[in-house]
N, C-alpha and C positions, 0 to 999 in steps of 0.2 A: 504494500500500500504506500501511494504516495503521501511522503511527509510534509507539513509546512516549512522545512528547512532545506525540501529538493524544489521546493515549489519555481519558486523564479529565479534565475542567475541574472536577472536584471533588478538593477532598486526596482521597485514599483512604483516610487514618485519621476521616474524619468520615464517610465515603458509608458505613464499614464500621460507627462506633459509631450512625448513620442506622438504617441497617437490622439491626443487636442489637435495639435499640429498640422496632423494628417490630414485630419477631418476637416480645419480651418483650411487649409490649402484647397481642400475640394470646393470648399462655402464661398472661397472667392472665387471659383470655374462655375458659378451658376451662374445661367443666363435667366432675362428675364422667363421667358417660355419654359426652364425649364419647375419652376416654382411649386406648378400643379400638377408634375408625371408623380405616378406611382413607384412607391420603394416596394422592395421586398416585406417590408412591415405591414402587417397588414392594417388596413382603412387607416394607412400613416402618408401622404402624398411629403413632394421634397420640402416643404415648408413646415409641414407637421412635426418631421423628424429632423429639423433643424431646431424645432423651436423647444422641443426634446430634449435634445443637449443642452440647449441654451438653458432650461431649465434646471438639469441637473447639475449644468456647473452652478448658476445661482444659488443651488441649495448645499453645493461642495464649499461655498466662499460660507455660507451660514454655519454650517453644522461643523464644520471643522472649526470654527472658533468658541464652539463650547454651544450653540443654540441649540431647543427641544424643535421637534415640527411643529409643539403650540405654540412656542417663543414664533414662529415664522408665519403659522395660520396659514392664510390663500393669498398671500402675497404673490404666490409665482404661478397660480391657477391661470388657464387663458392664455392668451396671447403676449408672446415678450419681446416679441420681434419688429413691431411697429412698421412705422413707413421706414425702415431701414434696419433688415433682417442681418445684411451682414456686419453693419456696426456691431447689434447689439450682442451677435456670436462672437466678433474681436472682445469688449470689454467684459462678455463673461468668462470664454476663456482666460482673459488675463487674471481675472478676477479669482478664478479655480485654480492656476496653475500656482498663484501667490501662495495662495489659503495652501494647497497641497505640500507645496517646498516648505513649508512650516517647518520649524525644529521636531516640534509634536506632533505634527500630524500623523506619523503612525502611529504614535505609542498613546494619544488621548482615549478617551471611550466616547464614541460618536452616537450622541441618541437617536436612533432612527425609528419608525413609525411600530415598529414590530417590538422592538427592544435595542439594550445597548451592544454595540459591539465594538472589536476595536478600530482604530483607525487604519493599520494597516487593512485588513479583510475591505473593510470602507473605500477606500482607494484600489483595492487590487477590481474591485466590479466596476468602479469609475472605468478605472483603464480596459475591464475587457467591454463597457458596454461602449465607449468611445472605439474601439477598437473595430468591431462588429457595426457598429453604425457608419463607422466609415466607408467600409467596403456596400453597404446599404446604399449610400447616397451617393457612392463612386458608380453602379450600376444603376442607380436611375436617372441620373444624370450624363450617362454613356461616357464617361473618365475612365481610367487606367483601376482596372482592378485590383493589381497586385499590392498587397500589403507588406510590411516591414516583417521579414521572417522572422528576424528575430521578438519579434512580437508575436505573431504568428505561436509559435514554440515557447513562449513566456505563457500567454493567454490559454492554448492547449494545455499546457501542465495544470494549472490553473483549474480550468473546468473542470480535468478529469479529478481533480484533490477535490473540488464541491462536491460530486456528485457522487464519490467516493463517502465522504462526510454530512452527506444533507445536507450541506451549506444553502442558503439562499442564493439563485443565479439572478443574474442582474438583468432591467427590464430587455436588454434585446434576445435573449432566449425564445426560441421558436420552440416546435415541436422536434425534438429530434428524428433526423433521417439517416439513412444508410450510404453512407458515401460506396465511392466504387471500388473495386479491390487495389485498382494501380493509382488511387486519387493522391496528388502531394498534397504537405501538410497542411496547405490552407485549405485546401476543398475539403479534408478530414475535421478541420476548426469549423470552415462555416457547415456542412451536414450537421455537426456535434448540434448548434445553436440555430437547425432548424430551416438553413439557408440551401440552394442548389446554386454551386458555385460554376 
């Protein structure tokens, strides 16, 4: 059984500020048109799952400074995107990527909606669900699919320790599918998480 000490040979606070990055790079390869195409998410279109992340970094910049989800209430319910989607994914990622390079921000206890957990495990679903969404919004908006293998192989080990563990998977979890017997490791990461890569 996988351990949490085989888990990542990458920090988790770079594999996760890696793949913001990634994702950011695609958010400014949209065009207007392509705003309303469909992601692999399902009834998520490219603005939905934009506004997604935008979301979860806002709630990464809250909850790693010590907030409850009732300190934060429906602050972030809705749309956060405004008349300027890719602004406001620049200043939450920056905003996430801060909060995350924290001193603490592994070692704190992050109150999340279910219970507490720590901040590493916090950060490690950041970065796979940023991970997975990337290649989401790289394929609906017809961009370069390939992903950072070494993420790829960070995020794989990852899953297989949740799923090993019960862990909670983070929200881009699909239903799992069967990848193909000669499929490389990202098409074996996105099957794991429900995708046909």
């Amino acid at each position: 059984m996988t351990t949490r000490e085989d888990m990542m040979a990458i920090d988790t606070r770079e594999a996760y500020r890696r793949a913001l990055d990634h994702f950011g790079a695609l958010v400014h390869q949209i065009k207007p048109e392509h705003w309303g195409n469909q992601t692999p998410c399902v009834d998520w279109d490219v603005r939905a799952l934009v506004n997604h992340v935008v979301g979860e970094s806002r709630w990464a910049s809250q909850l790693l400074a010590g907030r409850t989800v009732a300190d934060v209430g429906d602050a972030f319910d809705g749309d956060l995107l405004g008349d300027d989607p890719v602004k406001a994914f620049d200043i939450s990622a920056t905003a996430a990527a801060q909060a995350v390079g924290g001193e603490r921000s592994l070692t704190r206890v992050v109150h999340l909606s279910f219970g507490d957990v720590p901040g590493e495990e916090y950060v490690t679903e950041l970065f796979a669900d940023a991970l997975i969404h990337t290649w989401d919004l790289a394929r609906a908006i017809g961009a370069d699919e390939r992903l950072d293998p070494e993420l790829v192989e960070a995020c794989a080990i990852w899953s297989a320790y949740a799923k090993e563990g019960g862990d909670r998977q983070a929200a881009a979890a699909g239903e799992h599918r069967q990848a193909a017997s000669d499929a490389d490791p990202q098409a074996r990461l996105l099957a794991s998480w429900g995708r046909r890569g």
